[in-house]
LOLUMLO-401510 format. One record per atom (N, C-alpha, C, O, CB): residue number from 0; atom name; x, y, z; residue in one letter. Coordinates in Angstrom, 1 decimal. Atoms other than C-alpha are relative to their C-alpha. Glycine has a CB too. Example, Ala and Ser with C-alpha at 12.3 -4.5 7.8 and 13.67 -1.06 7.14 Angstrom:
# residues 2
+-----+------+--------+--------+--------+------+
! pos ! site !      X !      Y !      Z ! code !
+-----+------+--------+--------+--------+------+
!   0 !    N !    0.9 !   -1.2 !    0.0 !    A !
!   0 !   CA !   12.3 !   -4.5 !    7.8 !    A !
!   0 !    C !    0.9 !    1.2 !    0.0 !    A !
!   0 !    O !    1.9 !    1.2 !    0.7 !    A !
!   0 !   CB !   -1.0 !    0.0 !    1.2 !    A !
!   1 !    N !   -0.9 !   -1.1 !    0.0 !    S !
!   1 !   CA !   13.7 !   -1.1 !    7.1 !    S !
!   1 !    C !   -0.8 !    1.1 !    0.8 !    S !
!   1 !    O !   -0.3 !    2.2 !    0.9 !    S !
!   1 !   CB !    0.4 !    0.5 !   -1.4 !    S !
+-----+------+--------+--------+--------+------+
END
This chain:
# residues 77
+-----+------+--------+--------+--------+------+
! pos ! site !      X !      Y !      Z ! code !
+-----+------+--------+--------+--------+------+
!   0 !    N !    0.1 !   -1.4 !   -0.4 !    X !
!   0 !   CA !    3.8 !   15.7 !   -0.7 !    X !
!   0 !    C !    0.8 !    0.1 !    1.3 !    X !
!   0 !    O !    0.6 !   -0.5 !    2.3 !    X !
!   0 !   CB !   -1.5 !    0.4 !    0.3 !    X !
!   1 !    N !   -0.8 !    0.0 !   -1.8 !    X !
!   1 !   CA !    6.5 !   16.9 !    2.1 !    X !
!   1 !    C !   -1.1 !    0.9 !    1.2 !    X !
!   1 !    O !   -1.9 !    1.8 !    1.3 !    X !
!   1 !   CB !    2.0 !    1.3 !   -0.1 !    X !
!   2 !    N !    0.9 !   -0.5 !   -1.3 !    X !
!   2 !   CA !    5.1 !   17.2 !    5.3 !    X !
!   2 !    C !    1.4 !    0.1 !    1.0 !    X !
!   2 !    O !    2.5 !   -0.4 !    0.8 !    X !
!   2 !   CB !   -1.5 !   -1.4 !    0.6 !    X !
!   3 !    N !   -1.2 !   -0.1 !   -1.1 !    X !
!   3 !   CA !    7.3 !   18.4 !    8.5 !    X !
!   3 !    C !   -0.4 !   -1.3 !    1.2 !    X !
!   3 !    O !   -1.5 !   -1.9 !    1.5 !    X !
!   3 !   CB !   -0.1 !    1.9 !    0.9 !    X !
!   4 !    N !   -0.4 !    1.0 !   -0.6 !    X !
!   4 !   CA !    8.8 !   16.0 !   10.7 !    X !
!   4 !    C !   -0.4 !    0.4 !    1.6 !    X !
!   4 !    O !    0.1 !    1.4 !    1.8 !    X !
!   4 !   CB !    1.4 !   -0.3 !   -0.4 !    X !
!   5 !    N !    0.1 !   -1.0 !   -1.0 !    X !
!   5 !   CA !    7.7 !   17.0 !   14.3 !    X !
!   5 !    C !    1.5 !   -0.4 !    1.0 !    X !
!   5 !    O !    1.8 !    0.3 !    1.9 !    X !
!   5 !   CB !   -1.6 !   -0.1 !    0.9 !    X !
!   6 !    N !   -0.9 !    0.6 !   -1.2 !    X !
!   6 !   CA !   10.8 !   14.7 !   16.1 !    X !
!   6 !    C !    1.1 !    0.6 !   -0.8 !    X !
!   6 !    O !    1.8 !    0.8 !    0.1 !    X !
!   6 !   CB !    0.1 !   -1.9 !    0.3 !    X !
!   7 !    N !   -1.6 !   -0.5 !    0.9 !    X !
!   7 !   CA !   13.9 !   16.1 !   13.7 !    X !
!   7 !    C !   -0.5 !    1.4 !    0.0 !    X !
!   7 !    O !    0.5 !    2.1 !    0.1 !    X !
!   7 !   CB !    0.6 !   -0.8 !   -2.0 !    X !
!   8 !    N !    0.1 !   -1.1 !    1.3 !    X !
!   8 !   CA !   12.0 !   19.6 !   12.3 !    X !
!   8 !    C !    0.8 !   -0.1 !   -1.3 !    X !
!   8 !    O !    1.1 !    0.9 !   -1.9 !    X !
!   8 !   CB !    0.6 !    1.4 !    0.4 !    X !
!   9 !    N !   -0.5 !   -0.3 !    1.7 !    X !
!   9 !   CA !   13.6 !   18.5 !    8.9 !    X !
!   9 !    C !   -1.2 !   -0.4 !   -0.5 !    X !
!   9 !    O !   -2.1 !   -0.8 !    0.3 !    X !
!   9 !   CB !    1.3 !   -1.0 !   -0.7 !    X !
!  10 !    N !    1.6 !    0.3 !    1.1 !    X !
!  10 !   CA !   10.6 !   17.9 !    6.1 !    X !
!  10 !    C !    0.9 !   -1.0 !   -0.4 !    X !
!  10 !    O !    2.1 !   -1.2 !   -0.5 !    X !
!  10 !   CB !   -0.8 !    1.5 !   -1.4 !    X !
!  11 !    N !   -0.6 !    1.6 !    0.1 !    X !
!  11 !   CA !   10.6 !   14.3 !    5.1 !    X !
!  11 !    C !   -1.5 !   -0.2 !   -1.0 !    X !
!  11 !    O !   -2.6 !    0.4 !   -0.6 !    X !
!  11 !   CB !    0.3 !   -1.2 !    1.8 !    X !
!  12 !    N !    1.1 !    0.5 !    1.4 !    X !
!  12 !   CA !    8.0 !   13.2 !    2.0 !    X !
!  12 !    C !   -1.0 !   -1.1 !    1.0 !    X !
!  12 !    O !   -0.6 !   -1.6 !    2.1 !    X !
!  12 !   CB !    1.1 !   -1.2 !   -1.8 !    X !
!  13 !    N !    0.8 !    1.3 !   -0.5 !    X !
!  13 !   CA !    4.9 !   10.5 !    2.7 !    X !
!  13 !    C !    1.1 !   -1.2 !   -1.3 !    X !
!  13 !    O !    1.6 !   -1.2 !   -2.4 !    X !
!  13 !   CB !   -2.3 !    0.1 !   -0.4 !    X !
!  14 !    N !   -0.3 !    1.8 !    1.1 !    X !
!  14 !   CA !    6.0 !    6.8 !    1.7 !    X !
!  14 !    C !   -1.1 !   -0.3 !   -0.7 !    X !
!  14 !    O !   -2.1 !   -0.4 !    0.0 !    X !
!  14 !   CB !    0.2 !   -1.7 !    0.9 !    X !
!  15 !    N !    1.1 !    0.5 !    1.3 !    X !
!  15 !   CA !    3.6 !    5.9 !   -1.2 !    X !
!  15 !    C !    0.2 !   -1.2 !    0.6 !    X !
!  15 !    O !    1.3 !   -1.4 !    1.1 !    X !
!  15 !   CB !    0.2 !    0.1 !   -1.9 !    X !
!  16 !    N !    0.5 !    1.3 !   -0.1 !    X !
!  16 !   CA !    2.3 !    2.5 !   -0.4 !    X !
!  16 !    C !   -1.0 !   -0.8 !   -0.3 !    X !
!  16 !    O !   -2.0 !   -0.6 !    0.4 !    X !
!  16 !   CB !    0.1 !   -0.3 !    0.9 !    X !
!  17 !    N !    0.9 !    1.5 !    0.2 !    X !
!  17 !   CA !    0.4 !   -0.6 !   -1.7 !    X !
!  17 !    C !    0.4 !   -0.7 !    0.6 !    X !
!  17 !    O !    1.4 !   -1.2 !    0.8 !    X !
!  17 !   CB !   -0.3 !   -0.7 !   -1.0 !    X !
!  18 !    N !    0.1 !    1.7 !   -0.3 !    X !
!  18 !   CA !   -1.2 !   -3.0 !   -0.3 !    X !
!  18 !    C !   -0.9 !   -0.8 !   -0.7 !    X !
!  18 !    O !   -1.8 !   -0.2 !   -1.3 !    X !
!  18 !   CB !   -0.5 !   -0.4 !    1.4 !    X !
!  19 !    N !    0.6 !    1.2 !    1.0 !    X !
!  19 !   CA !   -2.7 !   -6.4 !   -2.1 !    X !
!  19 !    C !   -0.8 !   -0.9 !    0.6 !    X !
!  19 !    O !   -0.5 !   -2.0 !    1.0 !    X !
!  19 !   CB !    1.0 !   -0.8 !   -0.5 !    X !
!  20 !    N !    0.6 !    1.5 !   -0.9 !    X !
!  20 !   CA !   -5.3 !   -8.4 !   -0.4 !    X !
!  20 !    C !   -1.4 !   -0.5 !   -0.1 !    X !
!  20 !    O !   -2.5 !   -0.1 !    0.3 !    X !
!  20 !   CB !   -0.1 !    0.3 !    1.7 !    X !
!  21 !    N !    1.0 !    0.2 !    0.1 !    X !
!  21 !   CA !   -7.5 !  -10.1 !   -1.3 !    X !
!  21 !    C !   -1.3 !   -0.6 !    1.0 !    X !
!  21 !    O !   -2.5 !   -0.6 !    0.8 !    X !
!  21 !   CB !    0.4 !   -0.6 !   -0.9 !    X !
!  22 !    N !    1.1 !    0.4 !   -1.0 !    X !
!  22 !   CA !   -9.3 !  -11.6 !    1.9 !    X !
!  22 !    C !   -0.6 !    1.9 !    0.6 !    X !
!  22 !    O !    0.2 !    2.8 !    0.8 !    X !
!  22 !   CB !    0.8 !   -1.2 !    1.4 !    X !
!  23 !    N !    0.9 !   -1.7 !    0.1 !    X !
!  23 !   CA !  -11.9 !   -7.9 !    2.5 !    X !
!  23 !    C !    0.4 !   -0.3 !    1.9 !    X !
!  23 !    O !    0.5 !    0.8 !    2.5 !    X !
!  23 !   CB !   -2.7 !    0.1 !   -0.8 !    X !
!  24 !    N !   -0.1 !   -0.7 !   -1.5 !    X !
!  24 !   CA !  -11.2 !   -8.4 !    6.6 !    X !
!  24 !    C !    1.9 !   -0.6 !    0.3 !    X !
!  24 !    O !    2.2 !   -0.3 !    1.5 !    X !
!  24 !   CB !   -1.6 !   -1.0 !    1.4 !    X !
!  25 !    N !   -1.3 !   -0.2 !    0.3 !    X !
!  25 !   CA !   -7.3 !   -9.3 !    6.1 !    X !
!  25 !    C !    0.4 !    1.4 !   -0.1 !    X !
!  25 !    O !    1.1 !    1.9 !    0.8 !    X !
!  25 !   CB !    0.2 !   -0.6 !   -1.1 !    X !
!  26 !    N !   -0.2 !   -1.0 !    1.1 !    X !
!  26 !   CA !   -7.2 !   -6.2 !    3.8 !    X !
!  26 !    C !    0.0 !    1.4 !    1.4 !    X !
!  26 !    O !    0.9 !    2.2 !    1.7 !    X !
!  26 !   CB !   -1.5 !    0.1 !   -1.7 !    X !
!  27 !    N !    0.4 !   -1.0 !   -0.9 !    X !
!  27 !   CA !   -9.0 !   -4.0 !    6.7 !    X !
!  27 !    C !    1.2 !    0.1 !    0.9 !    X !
!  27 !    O !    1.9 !    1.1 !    1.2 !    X !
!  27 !   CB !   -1.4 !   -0.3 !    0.7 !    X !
!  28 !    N !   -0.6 !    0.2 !   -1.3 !    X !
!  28 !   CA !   -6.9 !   -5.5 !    9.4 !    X !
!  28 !    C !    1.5 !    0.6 !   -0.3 !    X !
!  28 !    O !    2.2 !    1.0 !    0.7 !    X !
!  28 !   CB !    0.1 !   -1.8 !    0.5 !    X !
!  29 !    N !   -1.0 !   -0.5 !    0.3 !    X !
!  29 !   CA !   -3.9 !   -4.1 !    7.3 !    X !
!  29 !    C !    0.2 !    0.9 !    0.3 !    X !
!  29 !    O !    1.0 !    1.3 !    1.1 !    X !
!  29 !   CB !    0.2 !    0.1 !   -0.9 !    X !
!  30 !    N !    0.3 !   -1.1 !    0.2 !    X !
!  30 !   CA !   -4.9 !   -1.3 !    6.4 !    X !
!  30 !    C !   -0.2 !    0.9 !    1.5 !    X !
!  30 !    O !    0.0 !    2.1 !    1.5 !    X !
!  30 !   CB !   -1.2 !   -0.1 !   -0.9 !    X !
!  31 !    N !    0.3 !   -0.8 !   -1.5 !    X !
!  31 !   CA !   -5.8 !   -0.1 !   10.4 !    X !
!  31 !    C !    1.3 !   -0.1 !    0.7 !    X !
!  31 !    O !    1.6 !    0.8 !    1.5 !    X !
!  31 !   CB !   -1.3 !   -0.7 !    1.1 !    X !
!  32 !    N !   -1.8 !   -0.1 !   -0.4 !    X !
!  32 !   CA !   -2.0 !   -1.1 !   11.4 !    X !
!  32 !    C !    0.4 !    1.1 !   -1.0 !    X !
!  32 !    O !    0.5 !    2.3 !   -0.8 !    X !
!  32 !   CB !    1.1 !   -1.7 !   -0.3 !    X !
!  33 !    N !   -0.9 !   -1.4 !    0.9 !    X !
!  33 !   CA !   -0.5 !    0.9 !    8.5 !    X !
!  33 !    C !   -0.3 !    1.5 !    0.5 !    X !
!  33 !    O !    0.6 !    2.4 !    0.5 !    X !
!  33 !   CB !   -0.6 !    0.2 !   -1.6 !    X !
!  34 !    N !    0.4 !   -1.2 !    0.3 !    X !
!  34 !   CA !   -2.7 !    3.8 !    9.1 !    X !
!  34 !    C !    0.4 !    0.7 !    1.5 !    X !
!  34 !    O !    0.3 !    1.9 !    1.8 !    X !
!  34 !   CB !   -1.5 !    0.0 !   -0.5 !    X !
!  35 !    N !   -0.1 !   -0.7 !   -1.2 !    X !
!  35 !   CA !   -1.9 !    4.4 !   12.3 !    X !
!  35 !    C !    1.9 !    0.1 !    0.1 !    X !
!  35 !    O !    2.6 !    0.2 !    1.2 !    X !
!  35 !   CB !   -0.9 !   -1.1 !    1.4 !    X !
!  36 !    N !   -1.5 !   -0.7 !   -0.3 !    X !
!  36 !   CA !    2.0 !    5.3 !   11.0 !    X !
!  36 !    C !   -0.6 !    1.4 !   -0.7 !    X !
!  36 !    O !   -1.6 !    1.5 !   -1.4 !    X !
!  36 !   CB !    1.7 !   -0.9 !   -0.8 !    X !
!  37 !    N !    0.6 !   -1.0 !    0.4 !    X !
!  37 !   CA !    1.7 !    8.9 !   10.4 !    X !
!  37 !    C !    0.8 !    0.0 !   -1.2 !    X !
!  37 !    O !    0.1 !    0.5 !   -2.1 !    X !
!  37 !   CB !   -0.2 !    1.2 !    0.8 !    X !
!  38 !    N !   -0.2 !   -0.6 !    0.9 !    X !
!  38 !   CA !    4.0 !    9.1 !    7.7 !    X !
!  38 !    C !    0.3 !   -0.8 !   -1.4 !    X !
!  38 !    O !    1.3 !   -1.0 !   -2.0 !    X !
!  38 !   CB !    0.9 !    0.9 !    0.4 !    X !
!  39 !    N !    0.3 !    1.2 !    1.3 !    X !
!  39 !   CA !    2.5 !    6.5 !    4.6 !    X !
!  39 !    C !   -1.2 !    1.0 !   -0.3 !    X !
!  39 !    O !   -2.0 !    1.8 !    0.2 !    X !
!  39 !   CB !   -0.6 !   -2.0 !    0.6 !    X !
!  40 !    N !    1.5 !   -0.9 !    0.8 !    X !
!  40 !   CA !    0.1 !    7.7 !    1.8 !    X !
!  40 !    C !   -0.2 !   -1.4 !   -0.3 !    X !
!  40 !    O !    0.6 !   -2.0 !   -0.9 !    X !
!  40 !   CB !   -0.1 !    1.3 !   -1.7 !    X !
!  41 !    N !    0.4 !    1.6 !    0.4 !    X !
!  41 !   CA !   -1.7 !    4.2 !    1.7 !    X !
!  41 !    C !   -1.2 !    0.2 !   -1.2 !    X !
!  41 !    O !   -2.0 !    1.0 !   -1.2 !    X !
!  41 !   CB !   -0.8 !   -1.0 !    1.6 !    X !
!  42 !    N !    1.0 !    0.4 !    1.0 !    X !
!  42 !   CA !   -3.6 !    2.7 !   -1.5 !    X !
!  42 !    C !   -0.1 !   -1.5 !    0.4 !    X !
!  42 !    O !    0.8 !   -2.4 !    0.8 !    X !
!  42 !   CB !    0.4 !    0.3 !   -1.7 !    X !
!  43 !    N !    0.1 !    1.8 !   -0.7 !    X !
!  43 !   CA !   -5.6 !   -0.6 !   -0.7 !    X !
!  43 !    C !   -0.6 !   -0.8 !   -1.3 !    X !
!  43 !    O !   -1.6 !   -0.3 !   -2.0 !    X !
!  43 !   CB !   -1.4 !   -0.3 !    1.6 !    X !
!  44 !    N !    1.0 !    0.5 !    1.5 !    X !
!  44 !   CA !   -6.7 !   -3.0 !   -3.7 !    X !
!  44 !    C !   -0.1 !   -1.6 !    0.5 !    X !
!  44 !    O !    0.5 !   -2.1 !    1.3 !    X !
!  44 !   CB !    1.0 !    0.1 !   -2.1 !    X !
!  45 !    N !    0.7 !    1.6 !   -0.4 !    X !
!  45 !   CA !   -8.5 !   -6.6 !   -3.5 !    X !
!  45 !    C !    0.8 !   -0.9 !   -1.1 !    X !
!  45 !    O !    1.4 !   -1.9 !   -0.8 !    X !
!  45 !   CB !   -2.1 !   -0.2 !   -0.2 !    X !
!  46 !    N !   -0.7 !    1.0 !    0.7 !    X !
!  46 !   CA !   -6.9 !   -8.1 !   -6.4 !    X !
!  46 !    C !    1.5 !    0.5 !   -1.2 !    X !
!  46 !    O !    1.7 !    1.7 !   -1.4 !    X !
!  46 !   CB !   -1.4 !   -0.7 !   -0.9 !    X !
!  47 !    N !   -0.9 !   -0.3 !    1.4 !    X !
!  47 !   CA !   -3.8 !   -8.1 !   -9.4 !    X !
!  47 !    C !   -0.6 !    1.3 !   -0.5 !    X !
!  47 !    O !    0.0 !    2.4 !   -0.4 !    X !
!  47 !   CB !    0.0 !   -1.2 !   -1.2 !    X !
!  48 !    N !    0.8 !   -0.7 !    0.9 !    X !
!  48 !   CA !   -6.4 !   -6.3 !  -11.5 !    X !
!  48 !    C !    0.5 !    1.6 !    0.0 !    X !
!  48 !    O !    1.1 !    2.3 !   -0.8 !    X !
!  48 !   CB !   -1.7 !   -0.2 !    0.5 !    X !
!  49 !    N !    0.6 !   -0.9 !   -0.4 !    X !
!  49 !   CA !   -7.1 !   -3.5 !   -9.5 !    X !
!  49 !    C !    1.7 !    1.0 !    0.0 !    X !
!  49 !    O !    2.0 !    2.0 !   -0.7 !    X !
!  49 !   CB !   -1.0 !   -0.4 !    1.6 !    X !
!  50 !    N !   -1.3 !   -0.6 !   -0.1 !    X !
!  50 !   CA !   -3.4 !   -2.5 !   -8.5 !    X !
!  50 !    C !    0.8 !   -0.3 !   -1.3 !    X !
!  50 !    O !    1.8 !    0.3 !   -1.2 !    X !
!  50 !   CB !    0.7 !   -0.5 !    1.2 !    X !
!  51 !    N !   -0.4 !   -0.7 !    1.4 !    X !
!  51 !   CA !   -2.2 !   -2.7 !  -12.4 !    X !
!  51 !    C !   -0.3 !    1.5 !   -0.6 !    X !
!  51 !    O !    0.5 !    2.3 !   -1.0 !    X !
!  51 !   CB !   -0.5 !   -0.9 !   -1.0 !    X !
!  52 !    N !    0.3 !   -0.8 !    0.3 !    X !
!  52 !   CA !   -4.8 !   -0.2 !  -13.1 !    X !
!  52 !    C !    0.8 !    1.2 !    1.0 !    X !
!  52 !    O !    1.2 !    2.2 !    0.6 !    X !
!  52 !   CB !   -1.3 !   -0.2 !    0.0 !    X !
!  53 !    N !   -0.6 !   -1.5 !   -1.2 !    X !
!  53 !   CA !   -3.4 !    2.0 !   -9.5 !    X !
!  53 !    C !    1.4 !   -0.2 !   -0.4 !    X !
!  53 !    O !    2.1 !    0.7 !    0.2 !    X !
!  53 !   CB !    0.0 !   -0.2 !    2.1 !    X !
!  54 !    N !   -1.5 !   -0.5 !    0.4 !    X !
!  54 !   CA !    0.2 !    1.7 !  -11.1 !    X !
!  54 !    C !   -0.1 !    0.7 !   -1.2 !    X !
!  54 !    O !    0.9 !    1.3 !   -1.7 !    X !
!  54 !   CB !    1.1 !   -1.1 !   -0.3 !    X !
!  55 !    N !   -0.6 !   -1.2 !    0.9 !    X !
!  55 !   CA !   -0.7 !    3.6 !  -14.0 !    X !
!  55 !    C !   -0.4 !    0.8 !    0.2 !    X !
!  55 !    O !   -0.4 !    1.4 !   -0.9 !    X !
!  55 !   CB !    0.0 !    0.1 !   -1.1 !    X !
!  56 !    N !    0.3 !   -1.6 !   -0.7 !    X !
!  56 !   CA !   -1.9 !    6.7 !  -12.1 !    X !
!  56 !    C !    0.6 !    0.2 !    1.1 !    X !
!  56 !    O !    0.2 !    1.2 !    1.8 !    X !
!  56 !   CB !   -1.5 !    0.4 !    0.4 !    X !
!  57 !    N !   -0.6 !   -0.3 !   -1.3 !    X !
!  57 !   CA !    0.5 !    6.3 !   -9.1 !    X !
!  57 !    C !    1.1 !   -0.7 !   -0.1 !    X !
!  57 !    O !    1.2 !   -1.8 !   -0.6 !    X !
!  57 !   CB !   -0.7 !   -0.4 !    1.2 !    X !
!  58 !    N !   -1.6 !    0.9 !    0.1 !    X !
!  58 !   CA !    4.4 !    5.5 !   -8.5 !    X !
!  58 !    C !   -0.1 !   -0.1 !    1.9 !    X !
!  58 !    O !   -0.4 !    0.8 !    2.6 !    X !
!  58 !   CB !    1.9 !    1.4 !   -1.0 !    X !
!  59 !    N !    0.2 !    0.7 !   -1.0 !    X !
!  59 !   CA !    4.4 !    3.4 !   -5.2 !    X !
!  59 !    C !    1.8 !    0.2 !    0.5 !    X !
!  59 !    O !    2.8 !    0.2 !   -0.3 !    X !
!  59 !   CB !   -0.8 !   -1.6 !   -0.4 !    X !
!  60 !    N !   -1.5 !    0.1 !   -0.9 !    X !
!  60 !   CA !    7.9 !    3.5 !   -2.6 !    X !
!  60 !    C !   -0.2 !   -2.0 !    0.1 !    X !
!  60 !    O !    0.7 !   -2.8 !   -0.2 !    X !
!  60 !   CB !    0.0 !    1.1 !    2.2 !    X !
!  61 !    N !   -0.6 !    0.8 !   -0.5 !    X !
!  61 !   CA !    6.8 !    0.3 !   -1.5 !    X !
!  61 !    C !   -1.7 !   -0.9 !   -0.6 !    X !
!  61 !    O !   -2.7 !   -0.4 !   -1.0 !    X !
!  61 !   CB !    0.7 !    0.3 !    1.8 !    X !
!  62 !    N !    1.3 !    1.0 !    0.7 !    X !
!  62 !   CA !    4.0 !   -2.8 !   -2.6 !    X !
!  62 !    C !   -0.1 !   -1.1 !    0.7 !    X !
!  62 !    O !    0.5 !   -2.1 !    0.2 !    X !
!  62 !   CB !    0.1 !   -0.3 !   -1.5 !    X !
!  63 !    N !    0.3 !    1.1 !   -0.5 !    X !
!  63 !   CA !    3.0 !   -5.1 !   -0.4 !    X !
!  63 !    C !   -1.2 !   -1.2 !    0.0 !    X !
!  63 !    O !   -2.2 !   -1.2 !    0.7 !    X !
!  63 !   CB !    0.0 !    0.5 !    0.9 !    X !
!  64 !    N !    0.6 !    1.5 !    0.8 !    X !
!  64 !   CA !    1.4 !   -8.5 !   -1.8 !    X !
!  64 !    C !   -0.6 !   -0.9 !    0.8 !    X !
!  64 !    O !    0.3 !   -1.6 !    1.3 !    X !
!  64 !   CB !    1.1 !   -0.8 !   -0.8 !    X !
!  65 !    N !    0.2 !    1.2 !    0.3 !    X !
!  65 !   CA !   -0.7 !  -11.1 !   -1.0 !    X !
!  65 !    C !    0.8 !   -1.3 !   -0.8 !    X !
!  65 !    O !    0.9 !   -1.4 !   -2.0 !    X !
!  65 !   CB !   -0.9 !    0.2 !   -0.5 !    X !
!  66 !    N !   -0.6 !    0.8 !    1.3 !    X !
!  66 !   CA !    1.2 !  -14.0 !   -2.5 !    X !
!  66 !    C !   -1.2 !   -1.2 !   -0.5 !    X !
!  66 !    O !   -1.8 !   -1.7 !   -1.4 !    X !
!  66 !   CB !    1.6 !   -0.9 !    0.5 !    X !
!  67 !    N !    1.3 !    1.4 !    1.2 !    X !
!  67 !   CA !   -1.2 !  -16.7 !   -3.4 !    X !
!  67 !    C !   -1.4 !    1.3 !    0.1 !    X !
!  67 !    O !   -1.7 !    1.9 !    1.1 !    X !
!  67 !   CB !   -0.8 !   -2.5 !    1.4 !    X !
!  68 !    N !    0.9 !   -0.4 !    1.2 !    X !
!  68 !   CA !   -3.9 !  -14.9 !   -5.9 !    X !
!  68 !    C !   -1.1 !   -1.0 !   -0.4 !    X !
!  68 !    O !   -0.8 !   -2.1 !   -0.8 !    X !
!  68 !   CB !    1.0 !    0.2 !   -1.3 !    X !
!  69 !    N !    0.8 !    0.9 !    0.9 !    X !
!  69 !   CA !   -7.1 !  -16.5 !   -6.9 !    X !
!  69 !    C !    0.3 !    0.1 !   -1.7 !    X !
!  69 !    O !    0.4 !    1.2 !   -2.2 !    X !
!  69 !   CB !   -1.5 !    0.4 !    0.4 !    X !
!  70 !    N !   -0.1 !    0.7 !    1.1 !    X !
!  70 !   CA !   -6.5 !  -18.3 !  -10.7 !    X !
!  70 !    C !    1.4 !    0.1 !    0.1 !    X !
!  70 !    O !    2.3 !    0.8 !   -0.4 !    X !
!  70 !   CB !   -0.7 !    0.5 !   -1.2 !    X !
!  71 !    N !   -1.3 !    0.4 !    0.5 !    X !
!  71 !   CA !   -3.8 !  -19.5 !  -10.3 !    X !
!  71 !    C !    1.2 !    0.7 !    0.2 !    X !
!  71 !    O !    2.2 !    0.0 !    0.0 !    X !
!  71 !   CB !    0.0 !   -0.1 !   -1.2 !    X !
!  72 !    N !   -1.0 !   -0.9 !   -0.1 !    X !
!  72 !   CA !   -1.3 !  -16.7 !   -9.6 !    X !
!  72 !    C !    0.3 !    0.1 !    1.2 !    X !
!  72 !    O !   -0.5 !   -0.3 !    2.0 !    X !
!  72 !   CB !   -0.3 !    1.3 !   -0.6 !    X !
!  73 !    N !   -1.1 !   -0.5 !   -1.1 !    X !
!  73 !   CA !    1.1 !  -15.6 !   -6.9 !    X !
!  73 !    C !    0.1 !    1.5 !   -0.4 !    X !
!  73 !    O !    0.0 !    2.0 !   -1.5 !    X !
!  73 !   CB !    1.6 !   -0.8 !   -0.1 !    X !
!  74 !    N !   -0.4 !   -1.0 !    0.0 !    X !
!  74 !   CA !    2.0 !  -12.6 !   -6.0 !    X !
!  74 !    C !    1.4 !    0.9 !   -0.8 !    X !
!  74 !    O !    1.5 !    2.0 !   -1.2 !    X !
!  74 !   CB !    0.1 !   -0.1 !    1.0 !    X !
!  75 !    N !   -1.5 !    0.0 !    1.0 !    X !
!  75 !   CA !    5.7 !  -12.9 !   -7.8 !    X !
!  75 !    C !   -0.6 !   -0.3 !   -1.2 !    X !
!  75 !    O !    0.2 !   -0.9 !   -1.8 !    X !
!  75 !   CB !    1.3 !   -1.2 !    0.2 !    X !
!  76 !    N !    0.3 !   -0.1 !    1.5 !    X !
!  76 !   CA !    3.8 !  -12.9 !  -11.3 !    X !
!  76 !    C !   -0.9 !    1.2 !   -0.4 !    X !
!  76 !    O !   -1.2 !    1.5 !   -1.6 !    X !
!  76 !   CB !   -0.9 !   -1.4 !   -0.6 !    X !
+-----+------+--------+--------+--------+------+
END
């Protein structure tokens, strides 16, 4: 959704963003840096699972990963 810029006055979109984390006070500690840029639409998910399901109701700018995954997985799979 464009929102106005207050430092240019040009209108400039939110960055869609995920994040991936599975440690719950990691995830927070993210999530309270990000939120404090004003212009991100943040989605937060704990595991793979969760953010497969949030990519098929949402197109993301940017996706930021955990890389090591409990079973076995990384972030790059």
């Amino acid at each position: 959704m464009p929102t106005s810029s207050r430092s240019t006055g040009r209108r400039s979109r939110l960055l869609r963003v995920s994040t991936v984390e599975g440690n719950a006070t990691a995830r927070s500690n993210l999530r309270s840096h990000l939120m404090s840029t004003e212009h991100l639409d943040l989605e937060n998910y704990s595991n793979e699972g969760e953010l497969k399901n949030g990519l098929q109701l949402n197109n993301f700018d940017l996706v930021l990963m955990d890389y090591h995954f409990r079973q076995s997985k990384n972030g790059a799979e």
